[in-house]
C-alpha positions in Angstrom: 21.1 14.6 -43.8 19.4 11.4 -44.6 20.1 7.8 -43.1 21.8 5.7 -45.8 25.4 5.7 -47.8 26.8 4.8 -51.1 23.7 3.2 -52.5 21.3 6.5 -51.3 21.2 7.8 -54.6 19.1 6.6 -57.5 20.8 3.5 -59.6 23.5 2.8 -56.7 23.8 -0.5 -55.6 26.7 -1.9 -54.1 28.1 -5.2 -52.4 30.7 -6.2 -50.0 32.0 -10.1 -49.4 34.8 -11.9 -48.0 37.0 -13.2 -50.1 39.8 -14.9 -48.7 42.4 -11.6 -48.7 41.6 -11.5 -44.8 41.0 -14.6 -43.0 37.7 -13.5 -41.8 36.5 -10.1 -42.5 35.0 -8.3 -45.3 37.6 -7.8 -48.0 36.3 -7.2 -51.5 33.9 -4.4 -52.5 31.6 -3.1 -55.4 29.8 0.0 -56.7 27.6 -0.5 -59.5 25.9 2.2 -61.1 23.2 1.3 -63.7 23.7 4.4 -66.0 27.2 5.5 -67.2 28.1 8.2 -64.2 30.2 11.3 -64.9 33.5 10.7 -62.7 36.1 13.0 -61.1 38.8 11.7 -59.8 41.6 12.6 -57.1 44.4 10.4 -56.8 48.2 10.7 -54.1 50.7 13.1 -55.0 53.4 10.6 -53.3 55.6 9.3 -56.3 55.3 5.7 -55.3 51.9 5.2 -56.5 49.8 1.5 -56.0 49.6 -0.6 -59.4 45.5 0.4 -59.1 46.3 3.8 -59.0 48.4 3.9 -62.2 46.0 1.5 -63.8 43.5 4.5 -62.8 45.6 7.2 -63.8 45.9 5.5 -67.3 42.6 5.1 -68.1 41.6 8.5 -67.4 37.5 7.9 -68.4 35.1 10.6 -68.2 32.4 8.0 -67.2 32.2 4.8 -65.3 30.1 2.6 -64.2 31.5 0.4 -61.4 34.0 0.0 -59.0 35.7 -3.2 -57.7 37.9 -2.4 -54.3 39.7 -4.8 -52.4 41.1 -4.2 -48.7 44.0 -6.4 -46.5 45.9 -5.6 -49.4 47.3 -2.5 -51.5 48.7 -3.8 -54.2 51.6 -1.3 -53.8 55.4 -2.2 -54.9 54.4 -5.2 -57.0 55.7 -4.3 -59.7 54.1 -5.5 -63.5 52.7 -8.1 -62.3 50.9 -5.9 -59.6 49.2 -3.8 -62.9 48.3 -7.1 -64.4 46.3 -8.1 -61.6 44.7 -4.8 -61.1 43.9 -5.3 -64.6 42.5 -8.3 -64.2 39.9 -7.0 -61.4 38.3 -4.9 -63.7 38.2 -7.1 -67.0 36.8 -9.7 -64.5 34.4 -7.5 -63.1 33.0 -5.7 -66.3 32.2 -9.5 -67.7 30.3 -10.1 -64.4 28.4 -7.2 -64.4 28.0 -7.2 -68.8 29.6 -3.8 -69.5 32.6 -2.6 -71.4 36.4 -2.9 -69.0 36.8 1.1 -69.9 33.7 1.3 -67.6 34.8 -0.5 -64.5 37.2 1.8 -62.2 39.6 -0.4 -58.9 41.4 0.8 -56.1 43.0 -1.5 -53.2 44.7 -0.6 -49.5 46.1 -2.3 -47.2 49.2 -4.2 -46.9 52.4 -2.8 -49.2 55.1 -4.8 -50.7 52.3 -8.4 -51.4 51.0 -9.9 -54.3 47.1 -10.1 -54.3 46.1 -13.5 -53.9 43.9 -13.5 -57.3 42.7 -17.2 -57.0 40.4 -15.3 -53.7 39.9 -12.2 -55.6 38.7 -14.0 -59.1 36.4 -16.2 -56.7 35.2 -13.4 -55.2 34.0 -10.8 -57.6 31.2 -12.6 -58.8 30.1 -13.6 -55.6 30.1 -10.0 -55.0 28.3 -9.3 -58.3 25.7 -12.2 -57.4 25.0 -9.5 -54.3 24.5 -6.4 -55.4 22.1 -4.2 -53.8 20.6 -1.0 -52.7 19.8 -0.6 -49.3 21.2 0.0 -45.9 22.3 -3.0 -45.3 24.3 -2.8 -49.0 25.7 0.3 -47.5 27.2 -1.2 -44.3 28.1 -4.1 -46.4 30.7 -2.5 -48.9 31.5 0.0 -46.2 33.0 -2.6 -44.0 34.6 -4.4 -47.3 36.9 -1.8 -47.7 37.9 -1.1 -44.1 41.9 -2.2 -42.9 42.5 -0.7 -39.2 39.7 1.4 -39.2 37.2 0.7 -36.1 34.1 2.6 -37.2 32.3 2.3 -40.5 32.0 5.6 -42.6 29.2 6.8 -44.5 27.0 9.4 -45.0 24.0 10.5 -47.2 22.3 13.7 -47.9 19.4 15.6 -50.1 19.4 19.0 -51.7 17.0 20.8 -53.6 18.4 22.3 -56.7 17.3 25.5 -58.5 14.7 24.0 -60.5 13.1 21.9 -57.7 14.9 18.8 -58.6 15.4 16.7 -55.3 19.2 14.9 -55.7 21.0 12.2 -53.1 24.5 12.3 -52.5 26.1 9.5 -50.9 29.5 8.6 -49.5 31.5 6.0 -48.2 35.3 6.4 -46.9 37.7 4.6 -45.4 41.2 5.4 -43.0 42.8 4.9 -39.7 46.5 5.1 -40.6 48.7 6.8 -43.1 46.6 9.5 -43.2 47.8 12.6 -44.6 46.4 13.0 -48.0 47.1 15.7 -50.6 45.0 14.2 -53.8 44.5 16.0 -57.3 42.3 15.5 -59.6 44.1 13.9 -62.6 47.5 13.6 -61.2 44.9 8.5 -48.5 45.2 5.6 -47.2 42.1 7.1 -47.5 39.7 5.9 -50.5 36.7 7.5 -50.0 33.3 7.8 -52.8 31.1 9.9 -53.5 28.1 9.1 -55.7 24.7 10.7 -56.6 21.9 11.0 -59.4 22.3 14.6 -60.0 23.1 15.5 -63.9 26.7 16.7 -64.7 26.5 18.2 -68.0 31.0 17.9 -68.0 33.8 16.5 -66.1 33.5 18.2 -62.3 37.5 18.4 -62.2 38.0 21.9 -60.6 34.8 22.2 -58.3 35.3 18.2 -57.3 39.0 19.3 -56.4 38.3 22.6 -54.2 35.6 19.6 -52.3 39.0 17.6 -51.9 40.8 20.1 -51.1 38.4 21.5 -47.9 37.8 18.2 -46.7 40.1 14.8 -47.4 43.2 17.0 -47.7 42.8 18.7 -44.6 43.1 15.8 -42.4 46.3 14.3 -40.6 46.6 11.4 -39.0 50.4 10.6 -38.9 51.8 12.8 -41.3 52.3 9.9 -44.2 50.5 10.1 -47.4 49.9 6.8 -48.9 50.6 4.9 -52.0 46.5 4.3 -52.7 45.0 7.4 -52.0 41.9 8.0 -54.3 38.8 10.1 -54.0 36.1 9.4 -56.4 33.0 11.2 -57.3 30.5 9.9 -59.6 27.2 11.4 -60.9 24.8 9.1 -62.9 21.8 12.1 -63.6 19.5 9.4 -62.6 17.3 11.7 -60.5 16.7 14.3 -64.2 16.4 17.8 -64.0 18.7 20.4 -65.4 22.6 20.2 -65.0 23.7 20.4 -61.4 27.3 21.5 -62.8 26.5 25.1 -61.5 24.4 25.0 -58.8 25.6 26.2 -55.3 23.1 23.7 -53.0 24.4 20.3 -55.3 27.8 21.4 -54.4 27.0 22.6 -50.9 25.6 19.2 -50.4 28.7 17.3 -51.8 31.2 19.3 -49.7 29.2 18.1 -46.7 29.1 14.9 -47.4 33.1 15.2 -48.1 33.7 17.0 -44.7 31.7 14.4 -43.0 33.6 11.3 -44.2 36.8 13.7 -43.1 35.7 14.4 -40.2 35.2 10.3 -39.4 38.3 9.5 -40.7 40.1 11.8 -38.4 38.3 10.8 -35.3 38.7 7.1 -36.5 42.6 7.5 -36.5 44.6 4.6 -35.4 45.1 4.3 -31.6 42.9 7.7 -31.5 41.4 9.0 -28.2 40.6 12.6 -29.2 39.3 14.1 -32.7 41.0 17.7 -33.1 39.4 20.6 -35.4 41.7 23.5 -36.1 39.8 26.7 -37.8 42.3 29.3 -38.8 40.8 32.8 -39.3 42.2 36.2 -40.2 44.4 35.0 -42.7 45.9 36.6 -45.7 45.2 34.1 -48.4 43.0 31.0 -48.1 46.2 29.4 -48.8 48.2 30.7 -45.8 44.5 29.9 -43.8 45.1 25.8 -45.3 48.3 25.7 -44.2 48.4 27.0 -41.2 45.9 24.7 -39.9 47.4 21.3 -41.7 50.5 22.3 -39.8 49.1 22.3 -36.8 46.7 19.7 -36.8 50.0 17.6 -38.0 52.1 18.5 -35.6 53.3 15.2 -33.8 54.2 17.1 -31.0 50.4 19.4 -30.8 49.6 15.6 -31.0 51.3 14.4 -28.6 49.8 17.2 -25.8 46.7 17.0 -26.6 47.0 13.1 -25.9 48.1 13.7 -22.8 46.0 16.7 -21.8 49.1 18.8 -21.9 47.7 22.4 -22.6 51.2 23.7 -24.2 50.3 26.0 -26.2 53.4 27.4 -27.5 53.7 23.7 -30.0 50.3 25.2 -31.5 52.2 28.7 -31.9 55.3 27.1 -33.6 53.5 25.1 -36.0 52.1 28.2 -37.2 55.1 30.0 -37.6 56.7 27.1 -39.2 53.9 27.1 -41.8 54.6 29.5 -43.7 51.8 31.4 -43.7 51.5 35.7 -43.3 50.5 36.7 -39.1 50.7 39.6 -36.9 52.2 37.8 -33.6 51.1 41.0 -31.8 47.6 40.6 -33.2 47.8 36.6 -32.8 44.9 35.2 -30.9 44.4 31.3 -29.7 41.6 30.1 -28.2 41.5 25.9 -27.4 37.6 25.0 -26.7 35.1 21.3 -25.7 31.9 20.8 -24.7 30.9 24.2 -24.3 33.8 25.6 -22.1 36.5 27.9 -24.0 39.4 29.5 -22.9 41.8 32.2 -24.5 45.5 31.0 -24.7 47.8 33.6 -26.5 46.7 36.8 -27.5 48.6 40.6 -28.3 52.0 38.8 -28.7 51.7 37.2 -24.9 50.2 34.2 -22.8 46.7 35.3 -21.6 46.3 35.5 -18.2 43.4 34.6 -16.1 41.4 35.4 -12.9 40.5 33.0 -10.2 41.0 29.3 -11.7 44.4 29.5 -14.0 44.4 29.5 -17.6 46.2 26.4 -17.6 43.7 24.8 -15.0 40.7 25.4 -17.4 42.9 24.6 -20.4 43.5 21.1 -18.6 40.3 20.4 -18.5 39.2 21.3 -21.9 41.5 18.9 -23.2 40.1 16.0 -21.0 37.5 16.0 -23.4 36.6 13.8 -26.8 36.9 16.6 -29.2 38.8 19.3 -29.2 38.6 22.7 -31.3 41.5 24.6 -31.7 40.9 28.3 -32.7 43.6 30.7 -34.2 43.1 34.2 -35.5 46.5 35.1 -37.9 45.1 38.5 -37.6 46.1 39.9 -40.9 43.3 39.6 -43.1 39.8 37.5 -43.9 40.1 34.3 -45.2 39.8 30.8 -43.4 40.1 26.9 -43.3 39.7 24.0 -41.1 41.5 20.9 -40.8 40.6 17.3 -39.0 43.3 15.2 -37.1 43.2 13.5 -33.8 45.8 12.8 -31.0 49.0 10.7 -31.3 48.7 8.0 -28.5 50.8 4.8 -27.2 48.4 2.6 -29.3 49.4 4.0 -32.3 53.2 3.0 -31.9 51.5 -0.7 -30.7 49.2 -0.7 -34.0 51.9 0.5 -36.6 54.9 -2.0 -34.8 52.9 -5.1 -35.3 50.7 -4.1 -38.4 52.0 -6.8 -40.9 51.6 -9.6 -38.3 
């Protein structure tokens, strides 16, 4: 782990300006590679998809070189005219920056259902151009350009050694607070979150850059809505030389911990959040039963809602797991809820555990008076496992989501 973000890596630079979308805050971002970078792409399942998105899905390219992203605004329901000004965001940026419009990716959040206001956006992008740079302060820059209700910035960096002693970066910025519960593939949150380095892809990452999705942004649950804008971009520019990454265990080691990180900080960064909550499901059947055990409960309004309120009811956490449709022996079933170094044993051999001294439900209490809370279930039928991110469901986020267009 290194200190720095989206501009770590070799050839990154990136920019982030206010343009006029919000009244005050950063609002328009760029990343700017200055070699053509391999891309993988993971874009929403939901069927209502943001005018950037389809531009995305459309265009399809193997490389890029830049990306423009705006926040305060997604771009979402606005019909032809929507695509035509996502369109004009990247012709606009691509003559800024000098390179071809099939080079130059854009993805927006925010509001649904408004027109951009492209008199701020044209004004803006090469002012944002004009600033382009590669350095911390870059990083913070475009990480807060792309933020909506989020409160904390979110980016991470990291270095691996590959095989042939090739030293590569991996960067990431992400953003997300609200209508956060993603299910991205590749080709086909909000979360938009980017992953860049200058290791060397020899072909399109699309199955290893989707099983990093799929252990990381689509395990995490805010408030059970996936948005219109979700995207998840990785780009690899080979800046740093050496052979092909494409099949080296540490590169991709690296970028599922840079994924897991911005996950992780989404989750805890979840609107009106008090409490970050890791589920990790063992003993499962299938690594799919393990995934969907623990997206169900780390969705679960009502586990939510509990753990808000320090509420150690364990039987919502046993519930979501039945109704997840994933293989268990109830009789072999075992729950453990654990913080800050205390644990304690809920459910095990088909009944409520039952402590000594202090109650079960005493310790459990105070467990969940903590910050971060782990949730740990054994299906006990087998050896595969998963984890998923969410945090609690409190008053403020009913306050945040009632007033959120005004």
């Amino acid at each position: 782990m290194i200190d720095g973000g989206i501009t770590a890596p070799i050839g990154f630079k990136a920019s982030g300006v206010h343009c006029g979308i919000k009244k005050e805050k950063l609002d328009l971002a760029i990343i700017h590679s200055e070699f053509p970078a391999r891309t993988s792409i993971a874009y929403t399942q939901n069927k209502v998809k943001a005018a950037p998105v389809e531009v995305m899905i459309k265009k399809d390219s193997e490389f890029l070189q830049a990306f423009v992203i705006n926040s305060g605004n997604a771009n979402a329901l606005t019909g032809a005219k929507g695509v035509e000004d996502a369109l004009a965001m990247v012709s606009l940026t691509a003559r800024e920056l000098g390179i071809g419009e099939e080079m130059v990716g854009v993805a927006s959040t925010g509001v649904i259902g408004h027109f951009l206001p492209m008199d701020k956006v044209i004004s803006g992008i090469p002012a944002a151009v004009a600033s382009l740079g590669r350095d911390k302060r870059h990083d913070d820059l475009a990480t807060t350009a792309i933020m909506t209700t989020d409160l904390a910035k979110k980016e991470v960096a990291c270095q691996v050694t590959l095989a042939d002693g090739t030293l590569v970066t991996i960067g990431g910025m992400a953003k997300g607070s609200g209508m956060i519960s993603p299910a991205m593939k590749t080709l086909h949150a909000t979360t938009l979150s980017f992953v860049t380095t200058d290791a060397v892809l020899a072909k399109r990452p699309e199955g290893r850059w989707q099983r990093a999705v799929e252990g990381s942004f689509n395990m995490i649950n805010v408030d059970g809505d996936q948005s219109t804008n979700d995207i998840s971009v990785l780009m690899a520019n080979g800046a740093a030389g050496g052979n092909p990454a494409d099949d080296d265990p540490s590169f991709w080691e690296g970028v599922e911990w840079v994924a897991k990180a911005l996950a992780k900080k989404i989750a805890v960064d979840g609107e009106g959040a008090t409490k970050l909550i890791e589920v990790s499901v063992t003993g499962a059947l299938t690594e799919e039963d393990a995934r969907h055990a623990a997206r169900a409960i780390v969705s679960s309004n009502l586990v939510k809602a509990a753990i808000f309120g320090s509420d150690p009811n364990f039987g919502r956490i046993i519930a979501a797991m039945g109704n997840s449709g994933c293989e268990f022996d109830l009789d072999k079933v075992r729950l453990l809820m654990s913080s800050n170094g205390t644990s304690v044993p809920l459910f095990e051999k088909g009944a409520p555990t039952q402590g000594g001294g202090e109650s079960t439900e005493e310790i459990a209490r105070k467990v969940l008076g903590h910050k971060m809370i782990t949730i740990r279930l054994d299906l006990g039928v087998g050896d595969k496992k998963a984890e998923a991110w969410g945090c609690d469901l409190s008053y403020d986020y009913v306050r945040i989501n009632a007033q959120y267009t005004t």
